[in-house]
C-alpha positions, 0 to 999 in steps of 0.5 A: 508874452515876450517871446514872439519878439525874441523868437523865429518859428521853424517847419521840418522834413521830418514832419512829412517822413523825410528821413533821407536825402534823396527822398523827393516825394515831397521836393525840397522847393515845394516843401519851402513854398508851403512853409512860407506860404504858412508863415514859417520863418525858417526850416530844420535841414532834415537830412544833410543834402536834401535841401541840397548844399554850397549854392544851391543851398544859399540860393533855394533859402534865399529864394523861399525867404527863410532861414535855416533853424539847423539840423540832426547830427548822429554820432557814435559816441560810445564808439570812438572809432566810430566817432572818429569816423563820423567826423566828416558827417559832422563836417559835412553838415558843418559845411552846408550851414556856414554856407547859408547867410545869417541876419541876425547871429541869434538866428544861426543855424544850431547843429543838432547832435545826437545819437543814432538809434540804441536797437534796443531801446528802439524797440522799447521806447519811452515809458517804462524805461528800461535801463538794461540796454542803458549805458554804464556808469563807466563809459559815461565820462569817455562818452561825454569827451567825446560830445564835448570834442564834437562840441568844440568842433561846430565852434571852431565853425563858428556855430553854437551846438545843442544836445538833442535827448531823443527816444530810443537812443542812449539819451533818452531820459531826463535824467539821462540829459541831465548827465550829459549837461553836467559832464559837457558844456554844451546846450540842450534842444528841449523836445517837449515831445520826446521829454513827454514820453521819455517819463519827462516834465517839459514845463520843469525842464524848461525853468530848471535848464534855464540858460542852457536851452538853446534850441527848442523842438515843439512837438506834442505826445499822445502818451495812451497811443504810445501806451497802447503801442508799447503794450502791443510790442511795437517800437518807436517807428510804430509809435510814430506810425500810429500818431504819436507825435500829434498836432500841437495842442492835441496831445498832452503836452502843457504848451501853455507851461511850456509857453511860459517858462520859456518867456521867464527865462528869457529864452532868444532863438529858433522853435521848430514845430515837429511832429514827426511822420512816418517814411513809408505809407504817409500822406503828403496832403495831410502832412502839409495840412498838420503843419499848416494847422501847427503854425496857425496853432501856435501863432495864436498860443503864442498871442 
């Protein structure tokens, strides 16, 4: 398989529930430490400050030795005041990766975009989908402009973006990815994960948006916990709670699908391993434990 030549591999905050940008339950130079002790060649930024920002952003990474994968960006874009006025979040996380030096362009940090959380959809995430808190078909082209414009703007920096489909927002689905690609030129992160539980096919989409993924997240899904969460009432922060997102390989995502359309569609690029943990009540040694196991996993999937 070609693609551990055309490809760096990523940790994240997220996956030990470091959600904000003071969070120093896990310090950021510990959190680095590990990942390069394990062999990670990167990380995703987790909140915006965390791993701080200007120099001291340079200098930690330089430090650790590893590269910056990119990082989540929320919008508002069903809101255009509000959109407006997430600008300077979108130009401050701008800020920080310019700031970070690259090797090789291929490896340039990705800003994320994103939504922040449909309350709605959050209490019911994934599948069954329902569709009633969805957006309209009428505020689609409005929501789309303004995904385009946020695009543009991480150009205009220099830095390619990707759209990042996520549980619990108004970019859930698959088809609802879909859409987004087809009113907007910007790429899709393929979240196997996310995709999984959202009723999606990761290993189809991974063929199907070829030439548009440029960022991907691996994270496995356990669909009977998400099952059995959604049947209790729960939402996506007890799902999570519950280990949804499980290590790599103990979930049921096909990875090995997954895997090998990628390396057909010769996808070049970051793959940030997630498997997202809870901000409260987590378990620091477990979690540095999974993502140890998660690079160990995946360097020998990848074989």
């Amino acid at each position: 398989m070609q693609l551990t030549g055309r490809t760096r591999v990523a940790g994240a905050p997220v996956n030990h529930g470091i959600y904000q940008p003071d969070d120093r339950e896990l310090g950021p130079d510990d959190l680095l430490g590990a990942l390069a002790r394990d062999g990670y060649d990167g990380i995703d930024s987790g909140p915006i400050g965390y791993l701080g920002t200007g120099e001291e952003l340079t200098h930690r990474m330089r430090t650790a030795g590893l590269g910056l994968a990119g990082g989540w960006i929320d919008l508002r874009y069903g809101d255009a005041d509000g959109f407006a006025a997430d600008l300077a979040q979108l130009d401050a996380a701008l800020d920080a990766f310019t700031a970070v030096g690259v090797d090789d362009p291929r490896f340039a940090p990705r800003p994320t975009l994103a939504c922040p959380g449909n309350p709605a959809r959050m209490a019911r995430p994934g599948i069954p989908t329902d569709l009633t808190s969805a957006l309209p078909a009428s505020a689609w082209p409005d929501f789309a402009a303004r995904v385009q414009q946020a695009a543009d703007r991480c150009r205009d920096r220099g830095l390619e973006p990707v759209f990042h489909y996520h549980l619990g927002t108004d970019v859930e689905t698959e088809a609802e990815a879909d859409r987004l690609l087809e009113l907007t030129d910007i790429a899709v992160c393929l979240d196997t994960g996310h995709l999984l539980l959202a009723g999606g096919d990761p290993v189809a989409a991974a063929r199907r948006w070829a030439g548009r993924i440029g960022q991907v997240h691996l994270k496995d899904a356990d669909l009977a916990i998400h099952e059995r969460v959604r049947a209790a009432g729960g939402g996506l922060a007890d799902m999570v709670a519950a280990g949804g997102f499980c290590p790599l390989g103990a979930g049921d995502v096909d990875f090995a699908g997954v895997f090998a359309g990628l390396d057909a569609i010769g996808y070049t690029g970051w793959l940030v391993i997630e498997q997202d943990a809870p901000a409260q009540g987590r378990d620091l040694d477990r979690t540095v434990a999974d993502q140890s196991a998660n690079r160990r996993w995946l360097e020998a999937a990848l074989r």
